[in-house]
C-alpha positions in Angstrom: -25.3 46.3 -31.3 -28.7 47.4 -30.7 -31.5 45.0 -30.4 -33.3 46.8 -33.5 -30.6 46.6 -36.0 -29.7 42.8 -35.1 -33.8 42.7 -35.8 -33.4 44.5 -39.4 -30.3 43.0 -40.0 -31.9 39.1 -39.2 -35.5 40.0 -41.1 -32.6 40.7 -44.9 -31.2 37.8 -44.3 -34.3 35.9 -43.9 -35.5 37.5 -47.1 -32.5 36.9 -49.3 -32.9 32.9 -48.0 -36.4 33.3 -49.3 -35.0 34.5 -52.8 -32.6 31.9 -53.1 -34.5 29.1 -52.2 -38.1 27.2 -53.4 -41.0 27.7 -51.2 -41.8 25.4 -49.4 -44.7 22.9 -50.1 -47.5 22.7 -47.4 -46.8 19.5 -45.7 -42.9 21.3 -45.3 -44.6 24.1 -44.0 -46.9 22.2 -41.6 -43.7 20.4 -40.4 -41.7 23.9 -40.1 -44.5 24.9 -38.0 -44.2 22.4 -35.8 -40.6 22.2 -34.8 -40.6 25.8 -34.4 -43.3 25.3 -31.7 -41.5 22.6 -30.5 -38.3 24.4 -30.2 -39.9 27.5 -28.9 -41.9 25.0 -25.8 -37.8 24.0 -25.2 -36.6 27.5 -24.9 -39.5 27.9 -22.1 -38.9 24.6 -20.3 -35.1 25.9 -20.4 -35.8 29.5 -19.7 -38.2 28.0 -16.3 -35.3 25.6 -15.4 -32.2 29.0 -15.7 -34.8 31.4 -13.4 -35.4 28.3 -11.2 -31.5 27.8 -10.8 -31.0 31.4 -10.7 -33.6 31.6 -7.6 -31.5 28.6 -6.0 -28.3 30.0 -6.4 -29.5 33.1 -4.9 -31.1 31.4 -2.1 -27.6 29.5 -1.8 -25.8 33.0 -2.2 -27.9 34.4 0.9 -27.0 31.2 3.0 -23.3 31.5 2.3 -23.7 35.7 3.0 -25.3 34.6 6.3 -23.3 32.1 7.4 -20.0 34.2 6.3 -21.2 37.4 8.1 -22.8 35.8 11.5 -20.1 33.4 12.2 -18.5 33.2 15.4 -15.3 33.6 14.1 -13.7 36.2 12.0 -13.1 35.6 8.0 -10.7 37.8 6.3 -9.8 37.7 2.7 -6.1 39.5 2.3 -3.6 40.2 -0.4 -0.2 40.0 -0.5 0.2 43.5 1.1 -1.9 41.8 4.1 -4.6 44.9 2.5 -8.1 43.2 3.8 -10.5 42.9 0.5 -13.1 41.3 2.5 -14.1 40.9 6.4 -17.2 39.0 8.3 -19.2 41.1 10.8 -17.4 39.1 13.5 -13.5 40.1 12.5 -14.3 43.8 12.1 -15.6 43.8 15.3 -12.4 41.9 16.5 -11.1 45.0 15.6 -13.2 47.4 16.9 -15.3 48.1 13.7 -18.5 46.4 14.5 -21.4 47.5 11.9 -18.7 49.9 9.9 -16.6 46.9 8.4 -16.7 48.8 5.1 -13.8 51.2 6.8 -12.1 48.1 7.1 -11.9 47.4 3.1 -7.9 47.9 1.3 -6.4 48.9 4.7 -3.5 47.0 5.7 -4.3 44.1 8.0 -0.9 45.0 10.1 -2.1 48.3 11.4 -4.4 46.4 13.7 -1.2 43.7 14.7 0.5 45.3 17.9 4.1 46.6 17.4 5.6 43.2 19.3 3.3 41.1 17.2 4.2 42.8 13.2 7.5 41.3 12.6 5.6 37.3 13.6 2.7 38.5 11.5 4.7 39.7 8.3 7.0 36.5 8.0 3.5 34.4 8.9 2.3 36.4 5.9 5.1 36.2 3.3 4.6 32.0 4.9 0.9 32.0 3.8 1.8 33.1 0.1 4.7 30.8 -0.3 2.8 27.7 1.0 1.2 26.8 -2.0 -2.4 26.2 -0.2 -1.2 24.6 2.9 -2.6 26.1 6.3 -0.5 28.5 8.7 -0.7 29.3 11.8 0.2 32.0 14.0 -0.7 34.1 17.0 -0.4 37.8 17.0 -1.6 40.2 20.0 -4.8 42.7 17.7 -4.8 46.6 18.6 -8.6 47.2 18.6 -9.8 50.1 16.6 -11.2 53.0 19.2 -10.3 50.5 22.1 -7.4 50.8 24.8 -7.5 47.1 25.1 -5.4 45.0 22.9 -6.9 41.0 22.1 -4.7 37.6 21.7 -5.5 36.1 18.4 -5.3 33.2 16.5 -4.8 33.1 12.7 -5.1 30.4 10.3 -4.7 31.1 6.6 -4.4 29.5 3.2 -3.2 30.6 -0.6 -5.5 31.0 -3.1 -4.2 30.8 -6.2 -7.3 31.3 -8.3 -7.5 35.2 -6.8 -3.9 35.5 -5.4 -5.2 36.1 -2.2 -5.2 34.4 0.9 -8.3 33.1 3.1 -8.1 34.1 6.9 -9.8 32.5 10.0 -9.1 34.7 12.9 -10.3 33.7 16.5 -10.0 35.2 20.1 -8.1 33.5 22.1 -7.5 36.2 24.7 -9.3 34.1 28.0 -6.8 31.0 27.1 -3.8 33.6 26.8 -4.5 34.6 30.2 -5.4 31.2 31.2 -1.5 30.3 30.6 -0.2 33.2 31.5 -2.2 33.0 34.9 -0.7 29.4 34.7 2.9 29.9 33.9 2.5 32.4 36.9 1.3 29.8 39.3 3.9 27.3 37.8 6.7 29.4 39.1 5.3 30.8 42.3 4.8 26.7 43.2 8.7 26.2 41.6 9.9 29.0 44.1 7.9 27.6 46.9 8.9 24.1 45.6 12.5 25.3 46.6 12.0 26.9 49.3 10.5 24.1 51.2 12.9 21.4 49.5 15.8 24.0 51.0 13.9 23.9 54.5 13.1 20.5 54.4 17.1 19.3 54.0 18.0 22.2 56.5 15.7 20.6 58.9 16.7 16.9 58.2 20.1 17.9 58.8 19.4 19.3 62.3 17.2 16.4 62.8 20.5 14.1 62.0 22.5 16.0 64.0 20.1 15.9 66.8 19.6 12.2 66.9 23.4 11.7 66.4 23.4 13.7 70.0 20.7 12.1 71.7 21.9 8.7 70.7 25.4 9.4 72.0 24.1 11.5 75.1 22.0 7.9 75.7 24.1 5.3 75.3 26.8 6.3 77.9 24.5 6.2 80.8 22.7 3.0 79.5 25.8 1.2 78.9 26.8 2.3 82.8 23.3 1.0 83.8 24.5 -2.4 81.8 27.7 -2.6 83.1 27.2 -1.9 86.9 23.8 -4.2 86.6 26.8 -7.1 85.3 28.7 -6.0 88.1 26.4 -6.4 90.9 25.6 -10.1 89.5 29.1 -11.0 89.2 30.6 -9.4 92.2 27.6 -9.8 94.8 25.5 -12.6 93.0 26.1 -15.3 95.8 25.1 -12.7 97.9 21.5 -11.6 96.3 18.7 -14.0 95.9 16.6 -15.2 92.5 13.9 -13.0 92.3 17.0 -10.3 92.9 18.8 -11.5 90.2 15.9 -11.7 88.3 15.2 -8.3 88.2 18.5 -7.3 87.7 18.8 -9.2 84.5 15.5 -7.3 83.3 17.3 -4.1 84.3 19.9 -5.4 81.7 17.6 -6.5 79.2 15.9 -3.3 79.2 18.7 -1.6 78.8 20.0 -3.6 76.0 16.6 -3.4 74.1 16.8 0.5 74.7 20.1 0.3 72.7 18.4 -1.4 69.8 16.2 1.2 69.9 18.1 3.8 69.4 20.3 1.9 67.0 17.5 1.3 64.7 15.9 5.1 65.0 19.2 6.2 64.0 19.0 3.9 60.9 15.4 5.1 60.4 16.1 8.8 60.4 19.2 8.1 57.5 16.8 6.5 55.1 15.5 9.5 54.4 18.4 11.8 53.7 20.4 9.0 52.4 20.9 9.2 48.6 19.8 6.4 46.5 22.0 4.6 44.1 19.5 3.3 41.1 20.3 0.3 39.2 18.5 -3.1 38.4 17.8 -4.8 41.4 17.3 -9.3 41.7 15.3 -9.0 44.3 14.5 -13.2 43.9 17.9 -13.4 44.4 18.1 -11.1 47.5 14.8 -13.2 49.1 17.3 -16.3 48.6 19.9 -15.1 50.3 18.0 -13.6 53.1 16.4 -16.6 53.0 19.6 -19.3 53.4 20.5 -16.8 56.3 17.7 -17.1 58.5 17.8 -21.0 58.2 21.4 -21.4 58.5 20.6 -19.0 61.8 18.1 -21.5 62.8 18.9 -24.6 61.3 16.4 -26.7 64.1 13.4 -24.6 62.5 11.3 -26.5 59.2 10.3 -23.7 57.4 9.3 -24.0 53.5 10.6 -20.8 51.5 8.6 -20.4 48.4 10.3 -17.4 46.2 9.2 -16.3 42.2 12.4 -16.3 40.7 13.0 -13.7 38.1 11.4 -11.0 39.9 13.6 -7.5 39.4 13.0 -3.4 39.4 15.0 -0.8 39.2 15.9 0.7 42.6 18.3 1.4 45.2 19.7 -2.2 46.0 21.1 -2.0 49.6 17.5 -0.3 50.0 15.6 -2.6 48.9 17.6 -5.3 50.9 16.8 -3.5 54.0 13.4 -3.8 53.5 13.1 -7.6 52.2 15.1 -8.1 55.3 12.5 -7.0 57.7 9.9 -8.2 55.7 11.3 -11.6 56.0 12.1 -11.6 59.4 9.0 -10.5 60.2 7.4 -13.8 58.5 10.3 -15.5 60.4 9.4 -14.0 63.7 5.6 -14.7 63.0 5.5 -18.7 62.2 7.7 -19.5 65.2 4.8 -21.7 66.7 3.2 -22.6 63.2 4.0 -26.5 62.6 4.2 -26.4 59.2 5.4 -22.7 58.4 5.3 -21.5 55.0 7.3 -18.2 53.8 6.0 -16.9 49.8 7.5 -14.1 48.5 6.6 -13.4 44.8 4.4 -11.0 42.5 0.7 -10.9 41.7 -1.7 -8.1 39.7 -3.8 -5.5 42.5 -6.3 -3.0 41.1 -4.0 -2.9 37.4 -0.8 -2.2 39.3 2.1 -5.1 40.0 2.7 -5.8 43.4 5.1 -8.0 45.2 4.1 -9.4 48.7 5.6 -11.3 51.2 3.0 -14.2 53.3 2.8 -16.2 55.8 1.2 -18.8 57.5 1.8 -17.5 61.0 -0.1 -15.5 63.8 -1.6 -13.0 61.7 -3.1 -9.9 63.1 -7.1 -8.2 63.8 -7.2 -5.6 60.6 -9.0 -3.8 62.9 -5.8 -2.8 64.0 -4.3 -2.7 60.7 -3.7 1.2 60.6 -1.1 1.0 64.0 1.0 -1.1 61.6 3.7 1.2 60.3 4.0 3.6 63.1 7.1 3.9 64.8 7.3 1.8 68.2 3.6 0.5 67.1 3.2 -3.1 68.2 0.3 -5.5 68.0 1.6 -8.3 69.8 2.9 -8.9 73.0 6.9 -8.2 73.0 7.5 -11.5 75.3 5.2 -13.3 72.6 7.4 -11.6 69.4 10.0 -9.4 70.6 11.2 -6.6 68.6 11.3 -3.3 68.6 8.5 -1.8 66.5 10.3 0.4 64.0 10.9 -2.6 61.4 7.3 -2.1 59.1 8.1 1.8 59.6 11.8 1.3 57.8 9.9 -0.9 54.9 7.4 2.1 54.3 9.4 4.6 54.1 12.3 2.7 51.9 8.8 1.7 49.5 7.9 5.5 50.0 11.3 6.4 48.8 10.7 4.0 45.3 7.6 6.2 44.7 5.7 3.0 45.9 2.9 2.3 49.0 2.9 -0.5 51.3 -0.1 -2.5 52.6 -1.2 -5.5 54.7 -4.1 -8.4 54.4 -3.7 -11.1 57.8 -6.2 -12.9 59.8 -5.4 -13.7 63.4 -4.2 -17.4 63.5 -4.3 -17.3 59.8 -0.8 -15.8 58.6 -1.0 -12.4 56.7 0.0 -10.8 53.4 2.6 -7.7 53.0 2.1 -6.1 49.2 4.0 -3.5 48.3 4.7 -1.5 45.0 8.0 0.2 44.0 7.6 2.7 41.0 9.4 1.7 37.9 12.0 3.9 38.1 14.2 4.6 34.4 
């Protein structure tokens, strides 16, 4: 209806109200009057108060527009076809329409999803539709418009039921694609070269083996002929020799006889690292006790004081393990020979976070100056007529800790005993 005839057709009605009705005394009047003006000072507060909202909500309408269109990310709005009613200026350039996203408007989403990517993107979009409003993810490889290059991207969508369309956030992830890719490439290039060297490594342990096996039985028959004819001459001709002769002829044997510990115990060394390890839970409170009882029963005359945390167990290769309590021990043995009241502590403290066990004593200690010489092979820092031994003991402990995933240290003071820690990982 036009504005004039709702004016005609408001003035009759007016005048057949007029008609029907008194007119109105002068203080009614005066009171008419002034409500009209009343009401006509409320239609101009309201009529201030709707431009004012209409000049925020455009101001709020701009924001939105700006913040939509200059985001770094790409906004899509698509419907159930995947048809794309509405893009940013970010996702039509992620697909190669920069400025021109009106070109972009009721084509198909899809056509810019590469021909390995469609079937993921069509299921992830039948997904979206069916979700009721929950957020789904997928990531689909983009064809860009005009472009040879194709882009990784990552899509997250929700329903909206209130338009039965969905709302699309699409980012480039193209640099982490590549990242993993470039990863999962490195990843098997370090597997390969992983086996490789693990394959070398046993081929070369083996020969090692074998080699030592050879050298140790090439050895021992000429030093056990040195022994024997050395035994010989002392029985046979000993009246005939004097002491400083037979002296040296026992040192001949001796020598000898230490050489054949030596190669016992390199051949021992050289199987603890090809030997497989048999994990279980290991006592090793109950181990110390043992090894314990054994070196007093050996040396009954000897008042030492044995000091052991019970209840201290890991999981680990028992026989191991024993191995290396063993020559911890007699180490701590060896080392309080001239202490008069020795002391032997095996037990389990806190270092740096990380438990530790440790084996001390209050015997000759060492100079931790020459504390890095400790767990080389034949390394000794004490005189071998002072301590005898062979030097390969600390080296066996290392590498059987080395083995557990574990490292081996030392704390000593000369004349002041020292401290053995060692970790073993907790193996499952």
């Amino acid at each position: 209806m036009k504005k004039a005839d709702l004016r005609q057709q408001a003035e009759a009605k007016l005048s057949k109200q007029k008609k029907a009705t008194q007119p109105p005394t002068e203080l009614e009047s005066q009171r008419l009057v002034h409500e009209l003006q009343v009401h006509q000072i409320e239609l101009e507060m309201q009529n201030e108060e709707l431009v004012q909202a209409r000049t925020e909500a455009e101001a709020l309408h701009r924001q939105y527009t700006d913040l939509y269109d200059f985001a770094p990310v790409g906004y899509f709005t698509l419907a159930h076809t995947g048809a794309i009613s509405k893009v940013n200026l970010a996702g039509a350039k992620l697909l190669g329409a920069d400025a021109e996203r009106g070109v972009l408007l009721k084509r198909r989403f899809g056509l810019f999803v590469s021909p390995k990517s469609r079937p993921a993107f069509a299921a992830f979009l039948e997904k979206v539709f069916a979700a009721d409003g929950e957020k789904q993810t997928c990531e689909v490889e983009l064809l860009c418009r005009g472009k040879t290059e194709s882009l990784w991207a990552q899509i997250e969508a929700t329903y909206d039921d209130a338009y039965e369309t969905c709302r699309a956030v699409v980012v480039n992830v193209t640099k982490r694609k590549q990242a993993e890719e470039e990863i999962q490439k490195l990843n098997t290039e370090l597997e390969q070269r992983v086996f490789q060297r693990t394959a070398q490594l046993e081929a070369a342990n083996k020969e090692l083996e074998a080699f030592a096996y050879s050298i140790s039985h090439d050895l021992r028959a000429p030093l056990r002929g040195i022994d024997g004819w050395s035994l010989a001459l002392l029985e046979d001709y000993g009246s005939q020799l004097d002491e400083l002769a037979k002296t040296y002829l026992q040192r001949v044997r001796s020598e000898t006889q230490r050489m054949g510990q030596l190669i016992d115990d390199l051949l021992k060394l050289s199987r603890l690292s090809s030997s497989e390890m048999s994990l279980r839970r290991v006592d090793l409170s109950a181990i110390a006790w043992m090894l314990a009882a054994g070196l007093q029963k050996a040396q009954p005359e000897r008042q030492v004081e044995f000091v052991i945390q019970p209840g201290l167990q890991v999981n680990g290769d028992a026989r191991l393990l024993e191995i290396a309590l063993t020559n911890l021990l007699n180490n701590a043995f060896k080392f309080i020979g001239k202490t008069p009241q020795a002391r032997i502590q095996f037990g389990q403290t806190e270092v740096e976070g990380q438990q530790a066990f440790f084996v001390r004593d209050n015997g000759a200690g060492f100079d931790m100056a020459f504390a890095k010489k400790l767990f080389g092979a034949f390394q000794r820092l004490h005189q071998a007529s002072d301590f005898p031994g062979t030097g390969i003991g600390l080296t066996t402990v290392q590498r059987i800790v080395h083995r557990h995933g574990g490292r081996i240290w030392a704390e000593a003071a000369v004349d002041q005993g020292a401290t053995f820690y060692f970790t073993l990982e907790q193996i499952p």
